[in-house]
C-alpha positions in Angstrom: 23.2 21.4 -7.8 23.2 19.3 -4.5 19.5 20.4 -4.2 18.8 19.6 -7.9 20.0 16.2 -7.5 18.5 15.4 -4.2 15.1 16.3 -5.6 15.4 14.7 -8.5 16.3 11.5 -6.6 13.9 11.9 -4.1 11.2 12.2 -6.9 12.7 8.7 -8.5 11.6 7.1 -4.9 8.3 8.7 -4.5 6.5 9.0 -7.7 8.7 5.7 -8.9 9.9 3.3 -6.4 7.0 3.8 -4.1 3.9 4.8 -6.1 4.1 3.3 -9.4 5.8 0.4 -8.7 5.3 -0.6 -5.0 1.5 0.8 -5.1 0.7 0.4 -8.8 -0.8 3.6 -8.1 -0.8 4.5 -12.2 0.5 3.1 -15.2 3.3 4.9 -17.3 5.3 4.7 -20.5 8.3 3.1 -20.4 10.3 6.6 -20.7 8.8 7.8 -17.6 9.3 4.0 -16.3 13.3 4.4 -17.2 13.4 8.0 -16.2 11.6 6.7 -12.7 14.2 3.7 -12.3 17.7 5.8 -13.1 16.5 8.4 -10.7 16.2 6.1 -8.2 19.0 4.1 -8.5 20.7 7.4 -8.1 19.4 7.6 -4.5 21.6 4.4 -3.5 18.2 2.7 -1.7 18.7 -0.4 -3.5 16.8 -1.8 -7.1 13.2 -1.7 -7.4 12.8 -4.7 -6.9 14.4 -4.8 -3.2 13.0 -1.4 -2.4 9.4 -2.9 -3.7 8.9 -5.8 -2.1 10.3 -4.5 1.9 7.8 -1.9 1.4 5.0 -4.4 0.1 6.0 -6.4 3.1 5.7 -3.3 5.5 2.5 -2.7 4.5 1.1 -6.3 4.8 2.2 -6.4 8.6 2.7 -2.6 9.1 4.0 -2.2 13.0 4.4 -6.1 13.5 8.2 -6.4 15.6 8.7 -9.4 13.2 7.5 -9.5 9.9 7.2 -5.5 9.4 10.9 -4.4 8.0 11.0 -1.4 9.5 8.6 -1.6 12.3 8.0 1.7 14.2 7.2 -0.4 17.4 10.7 -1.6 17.5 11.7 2.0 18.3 13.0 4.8 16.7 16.6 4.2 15.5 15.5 0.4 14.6 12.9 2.3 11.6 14.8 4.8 11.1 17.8 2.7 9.6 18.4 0.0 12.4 16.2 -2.7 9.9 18.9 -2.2 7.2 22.0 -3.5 9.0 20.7 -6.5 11.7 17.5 -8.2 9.4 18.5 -9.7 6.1 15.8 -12.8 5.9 12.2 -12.4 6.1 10.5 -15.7 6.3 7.0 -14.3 4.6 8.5 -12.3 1.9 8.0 -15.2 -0.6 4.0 -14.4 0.3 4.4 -10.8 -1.7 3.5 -10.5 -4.5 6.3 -10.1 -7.1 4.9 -11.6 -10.8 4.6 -7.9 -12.1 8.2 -6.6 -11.0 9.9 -9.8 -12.5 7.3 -9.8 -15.9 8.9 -5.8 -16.0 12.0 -5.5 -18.7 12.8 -2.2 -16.8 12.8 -3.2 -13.2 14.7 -6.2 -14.8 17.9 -4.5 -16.1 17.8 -2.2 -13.4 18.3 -4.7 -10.9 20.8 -6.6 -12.7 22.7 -3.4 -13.2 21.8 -1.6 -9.9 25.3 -1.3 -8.3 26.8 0.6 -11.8 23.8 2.5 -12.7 23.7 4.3 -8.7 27.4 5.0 -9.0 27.3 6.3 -12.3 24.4 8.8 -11.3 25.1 8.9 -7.6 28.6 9.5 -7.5 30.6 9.9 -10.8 27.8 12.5 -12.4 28.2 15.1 -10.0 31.7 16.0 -10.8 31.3 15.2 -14.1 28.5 18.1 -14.2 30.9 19.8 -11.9 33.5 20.5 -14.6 31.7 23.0 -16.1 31.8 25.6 -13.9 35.1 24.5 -12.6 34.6 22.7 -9.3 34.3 19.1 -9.9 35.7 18.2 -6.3 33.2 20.2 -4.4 30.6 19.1 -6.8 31.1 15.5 -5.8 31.1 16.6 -2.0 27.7 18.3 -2.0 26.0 16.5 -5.3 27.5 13.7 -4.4 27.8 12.4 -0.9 25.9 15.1 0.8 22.9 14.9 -1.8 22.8 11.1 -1.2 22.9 11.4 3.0 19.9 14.0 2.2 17.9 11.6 0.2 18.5 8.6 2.6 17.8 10.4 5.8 14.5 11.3 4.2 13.1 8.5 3.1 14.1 6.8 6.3 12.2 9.6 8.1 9.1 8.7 6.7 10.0 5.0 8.1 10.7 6.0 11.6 9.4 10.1 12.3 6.1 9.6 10.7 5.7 7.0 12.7 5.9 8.7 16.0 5.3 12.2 15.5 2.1 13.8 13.9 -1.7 14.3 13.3 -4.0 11.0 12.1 -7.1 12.0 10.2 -7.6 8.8 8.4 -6.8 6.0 10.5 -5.1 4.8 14.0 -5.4 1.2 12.7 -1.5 1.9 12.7 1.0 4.4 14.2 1.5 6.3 10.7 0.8 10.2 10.9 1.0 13.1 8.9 3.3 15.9 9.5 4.2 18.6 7.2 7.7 19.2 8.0 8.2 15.6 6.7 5.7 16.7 3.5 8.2 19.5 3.1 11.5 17.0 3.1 10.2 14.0 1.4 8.0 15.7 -1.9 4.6 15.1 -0.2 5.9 11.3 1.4 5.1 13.1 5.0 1.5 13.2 4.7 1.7 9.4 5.8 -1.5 8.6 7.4 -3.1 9.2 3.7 -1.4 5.6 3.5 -4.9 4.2 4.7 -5.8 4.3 1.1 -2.1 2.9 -0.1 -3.7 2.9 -3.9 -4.0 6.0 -4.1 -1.7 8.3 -6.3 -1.8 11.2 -4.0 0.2 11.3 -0.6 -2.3 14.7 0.1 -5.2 14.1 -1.2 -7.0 18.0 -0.8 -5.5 20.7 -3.4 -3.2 22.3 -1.4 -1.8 19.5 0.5 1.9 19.7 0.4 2.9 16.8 -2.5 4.8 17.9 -5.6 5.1 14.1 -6.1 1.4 13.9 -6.9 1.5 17.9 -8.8 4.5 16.1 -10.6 2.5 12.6 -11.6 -0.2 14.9 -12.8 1.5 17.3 -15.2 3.6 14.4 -16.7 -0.3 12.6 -16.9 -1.7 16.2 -18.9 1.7 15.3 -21.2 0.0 12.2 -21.9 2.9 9.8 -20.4 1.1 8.8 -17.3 -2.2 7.0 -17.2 -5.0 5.2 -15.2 -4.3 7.3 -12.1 -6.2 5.4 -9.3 -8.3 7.4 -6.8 -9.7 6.2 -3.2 -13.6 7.2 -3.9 -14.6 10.3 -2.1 -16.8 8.5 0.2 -14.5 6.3 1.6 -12.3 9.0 2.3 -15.1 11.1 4.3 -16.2 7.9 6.1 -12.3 7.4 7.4 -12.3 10.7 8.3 -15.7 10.9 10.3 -14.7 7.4 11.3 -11.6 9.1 13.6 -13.7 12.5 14.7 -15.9 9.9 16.5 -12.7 8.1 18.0 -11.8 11.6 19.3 -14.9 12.1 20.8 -15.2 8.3 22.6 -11.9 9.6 23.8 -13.0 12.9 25.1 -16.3 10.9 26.2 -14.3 8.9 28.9 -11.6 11.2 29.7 -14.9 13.4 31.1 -16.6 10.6 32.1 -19.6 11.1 30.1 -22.6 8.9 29.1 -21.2 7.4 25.4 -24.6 7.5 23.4 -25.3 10.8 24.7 -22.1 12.3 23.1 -21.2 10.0 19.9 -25.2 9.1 19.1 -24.3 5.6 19.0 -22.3 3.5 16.6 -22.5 4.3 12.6 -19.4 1.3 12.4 -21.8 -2.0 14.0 -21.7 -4.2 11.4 -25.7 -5.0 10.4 -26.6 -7.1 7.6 -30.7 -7.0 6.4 -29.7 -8.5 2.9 -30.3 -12.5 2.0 -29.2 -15.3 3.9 -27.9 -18.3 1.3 -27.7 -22.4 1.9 -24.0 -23.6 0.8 -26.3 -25.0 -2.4 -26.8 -21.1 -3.4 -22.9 -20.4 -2.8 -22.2 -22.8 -5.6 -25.3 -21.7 -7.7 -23.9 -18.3 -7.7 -20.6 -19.5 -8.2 -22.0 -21.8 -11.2 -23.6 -19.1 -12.9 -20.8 -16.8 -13.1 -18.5 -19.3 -14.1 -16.4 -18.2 -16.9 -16.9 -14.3 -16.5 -13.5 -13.7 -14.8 -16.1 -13.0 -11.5 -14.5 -13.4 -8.3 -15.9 -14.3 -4.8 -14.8 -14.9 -1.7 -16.1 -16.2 1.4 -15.0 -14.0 4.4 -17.0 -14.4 8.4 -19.3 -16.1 7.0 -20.2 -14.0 4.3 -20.0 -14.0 0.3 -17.8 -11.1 -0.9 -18.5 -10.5 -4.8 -15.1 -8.8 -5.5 -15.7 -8.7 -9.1 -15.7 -5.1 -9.3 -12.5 -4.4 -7.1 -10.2 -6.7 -8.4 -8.6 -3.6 -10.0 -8.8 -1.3 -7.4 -7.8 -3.9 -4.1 -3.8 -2.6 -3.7 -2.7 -5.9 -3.5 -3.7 -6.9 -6.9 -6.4 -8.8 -8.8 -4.6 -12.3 -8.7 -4.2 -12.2 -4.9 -8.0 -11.6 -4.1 -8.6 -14.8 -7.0 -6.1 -16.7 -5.2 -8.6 -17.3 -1.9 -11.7 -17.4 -4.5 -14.3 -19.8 -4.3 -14.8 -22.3 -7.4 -17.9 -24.2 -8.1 -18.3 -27.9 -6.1 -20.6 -29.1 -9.1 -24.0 -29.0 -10.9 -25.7 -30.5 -8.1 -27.1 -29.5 -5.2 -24.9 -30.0 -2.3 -25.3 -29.9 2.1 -22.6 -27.9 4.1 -20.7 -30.5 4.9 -19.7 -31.5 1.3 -19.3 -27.5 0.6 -17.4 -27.1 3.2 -15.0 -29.7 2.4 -15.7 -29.2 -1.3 -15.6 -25.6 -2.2 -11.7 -24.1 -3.1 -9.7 -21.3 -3.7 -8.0 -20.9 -6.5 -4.9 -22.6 -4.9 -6.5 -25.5 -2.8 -6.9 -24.1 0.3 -10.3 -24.0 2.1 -12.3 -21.2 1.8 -12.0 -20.5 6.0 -8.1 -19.3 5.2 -9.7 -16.0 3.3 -10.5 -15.0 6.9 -7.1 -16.1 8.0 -5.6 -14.1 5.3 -8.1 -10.8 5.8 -8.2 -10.7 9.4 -4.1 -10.5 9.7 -2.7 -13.9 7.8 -2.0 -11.9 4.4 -2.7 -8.0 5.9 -3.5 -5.7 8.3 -6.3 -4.6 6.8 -7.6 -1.1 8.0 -11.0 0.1 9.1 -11.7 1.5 6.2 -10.5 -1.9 3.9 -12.5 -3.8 6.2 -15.8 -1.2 5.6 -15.1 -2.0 1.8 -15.5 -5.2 2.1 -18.7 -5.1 4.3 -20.0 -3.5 0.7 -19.3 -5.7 -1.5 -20.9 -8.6 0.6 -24.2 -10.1 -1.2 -25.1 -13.0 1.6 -24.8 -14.0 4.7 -23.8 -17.8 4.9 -27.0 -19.8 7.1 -26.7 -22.9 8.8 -30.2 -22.9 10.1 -31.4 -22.8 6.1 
C-alpha cells in the first residue's frame, strides 16, 4: 500500500501540479483536474497554487542565487529542501503569471482547503484503508508517514540531484540533467534537461524514455479526458540536440588544441538576417494593418518578432508575450524619434523593455527559445532608411 500511495501521489505532482497546471502542458476535464489536485494535496507539497507559482518562478530565473527558489547554484542541501525553511518572500513573484490559477474553481477550493484535504488523504486514509486487513497502525506508519517522506524526497531530488548529477542532451543554458535513476523515482521527472522545452507534455520525449507520467497523460487522453497535448516540434528538438554535439566537440576542439573550423565546420548558431530592413513608418504600417486580428508583435534587438502564431505555444502564455506588444502610433507616417517615444506595449512601457524582459528581465530564455524567436522575425529595424 505504501508504494500505491506514493505513486499515486507522486503522479498528482507530475502529471498535475507540474505539467498541467505549472506548464499548461494539456488541458483536461475537470474530473481528471480534481482527481490531479486531491492527489496532490496528498503529497503534503503545499496547494497548487504555492507549488505553481515557485516552480513558474524557478523557471523564469532558473540557477539565479536570488530570484530562483531553489537554485542549484546555492548548493546542494539549499535545493534540495534548504529554500523551504530560510526564503519566504520573493520580491518578483508578483511578475508570474497567476490569472489562470486564480480564474480555476478547482485550484480555488483546493487551496482554501489545502491543510484538511492533505491530512485527510495524507494521513488519516492510510489507516482508514488499513482496517481492512487488520493493521491500521502499521498502515499509517508506511502509507502514511513513510509514503509522504518518499514523495517529498523525490520531488526535491529533481530540485537539487538533477541539478548536479547527469547527462545534457538538450541544453547547458542551465545546470538541469537527465539521469535515469531519478526517471525511475520521480515517474519520468528525472529526465530534467528535456525541461529546455518546459511546454512540452513529455519529460522523455523518445518512446522508451522512462516517463509513466507522460504513458499515464496519454492513456487518460485515448479515454478522451485529456486534450490539446502540446508537443515541442521535432525540429527544434534535433536542432537542441545537434546544437550540444557541437558544444562537445568545441570542447574536445580546445582540450586537443585543434584548429576550431577544421573540426566543428564553422558556426550553424551566427545569427544572419538576408530578409527586409523596415523604417519605424513600416513598423506602424504593419502594426496598422493587423490591427484588430488579435496579431501580436514585438520588437526584440532591433528586430520585429510576429508572434502571432506562438502565442499558444510560448510556455509563458499568450497574454505575457501581448503584454510587451507593439500598438499602432497612428495613420500617419511617422520618423524614429516619434516611434521611438510613440510606439507601446500593451502596458505602457517602451518597446526597448521586450529586450529587457527576453534577454533575462522576465526569463532565462534558452538557446533553443532564443532560435525560435530568430524565426518568427520578419524585419530588421534600419536607421540608415
Amino acid at each position: 500500500m505504501a508504494v500505491v500511495l506514493w505513486q499515486l501521489a507522486s503522479l498528482g505532482i507530475t502529471v498535475g501540479y507540474h505539467r498541467l497546471y505549472s506548464h499548461r502542458a494539456f488541458q483536461a476535464s475537470a474530473g481528471v483536474k480534481l482527481l490531479a489536485a486531491l492527489l496532490g494535496a496528498s503529497a503534503f507539497q503545499g496547494s497548487i497554487k504555492w507549488w505553481c507559482l515557485r516552480h513558474r518562478l524557478h523557471h523564469r530565473f532558473t540557477d539565479d542565487p536570488v530570484h530562483d527558489p531553489y537554485a542549484a547554484t546555492r548548493g546542494l542541501l539549499w535545493s534540495h529542501m534548504g529554500w523551504i525553511f530560510f526564503q519566504s518572500h520573493y520580491t518578483r513573484l508578483d511578475r508570474i503569471e497567476k490569472s489562470d490559477l486564480e480564474r480555476d474553481p478547482i485550484v480555488n477550493f483546493q487551496h482554501r482547503y489545502y491543510v484538511p484535504l492533505a491530512v485527510s488523504l495524507g494521513l488519516i486514509l492510510p489507516p482508514v484503508l488499513g482496517t481492512l486487513w487488520g493493521d491500521p497502525y502499521g498502515a499509517f506508519v508506511w502509507g502514511g508517514l513513510v509514503a509522504r517522506l518518499f514523495i517529498w524526497h523525490c520531488t526535491f531530488l529533481i530540485n537539487s540531484l538533477a541539478h548536479w548529477e547527469g547527462l545534457q542532451p538538450y541544453s547547458d543554458d542551465n545546470t538541469s540533467k537527465t539521469n535515469l535513476i531519478l526517471a525511475l523515482l520521480t515517474c519520468g521527472e528525472g529526465n530534467h534537461n528535456f525541461h529546455a522545452f518546459p511546454h512540452d507534455y513529455r519529460s522523455g520525449p523518445a518512446p522508451f524514455d522512462w516517463d509513466p507520467s507522460k504513458w499515464v497523460i496519454l492513456l487518460i487522453h485515448r479515454l478522451g479526458f485529456i486534450y490539446g497535448l502540446r508537443i515541442a516540434r521535432e525540429e527544434d528538438i534535433q536542432a537542441a540536440k545537434a546544437h550540444m554535439i557541437r558544444q562537445e566537440t568545441h570542447t574536445t576542439v580546445r582540450q586537443l588544441s585543434l584548429p576550431t573550423q577544421d573540426a566543428a565546420g564553422g558556426n550553424e548558431d551566427e545569427d544572419k538576417w538576408s530578409g527586409e530592413a523596415w523604417t519605424w513608418d513600416d513598423v506602424n504600417q504593419y502594426v496598422l494593418a493587423r490591427r484588430g486580428t488579435g496579431a501580436c508583435m514585438v520588437v526584440i534587438d532591433g528586430y520585429v518578432v510576429d508572434v502571432t502564431g506562438y502565442l499558444g505555444e510560448h510556455p509563458g502564455g499568450a497574454a505575457f508575450l501581448r503584454r510587451y506588444s507593439v500598438s499602432a502610433i497612428k495613420k500617419g507616417g511617422c520618423d524614429k524619434e516619434t516611434a521611438a517615444q510613440s510606439i507601446q506595449d500593451l502596458t505602457g512601457t517602451d518597446t526597448e523593455s521586450a529586450n529587457w524582459a527576453f534577454h533575462g528581465g522576465m526569463n532565462k530564455h534558452s538557446h533553443a527559445a532564443k532560435r525560435r524567436m530568430r524565426e518568427l522575425r520578419v524585419a530588421r529595424i534600419s536607421d540608415s532608411i
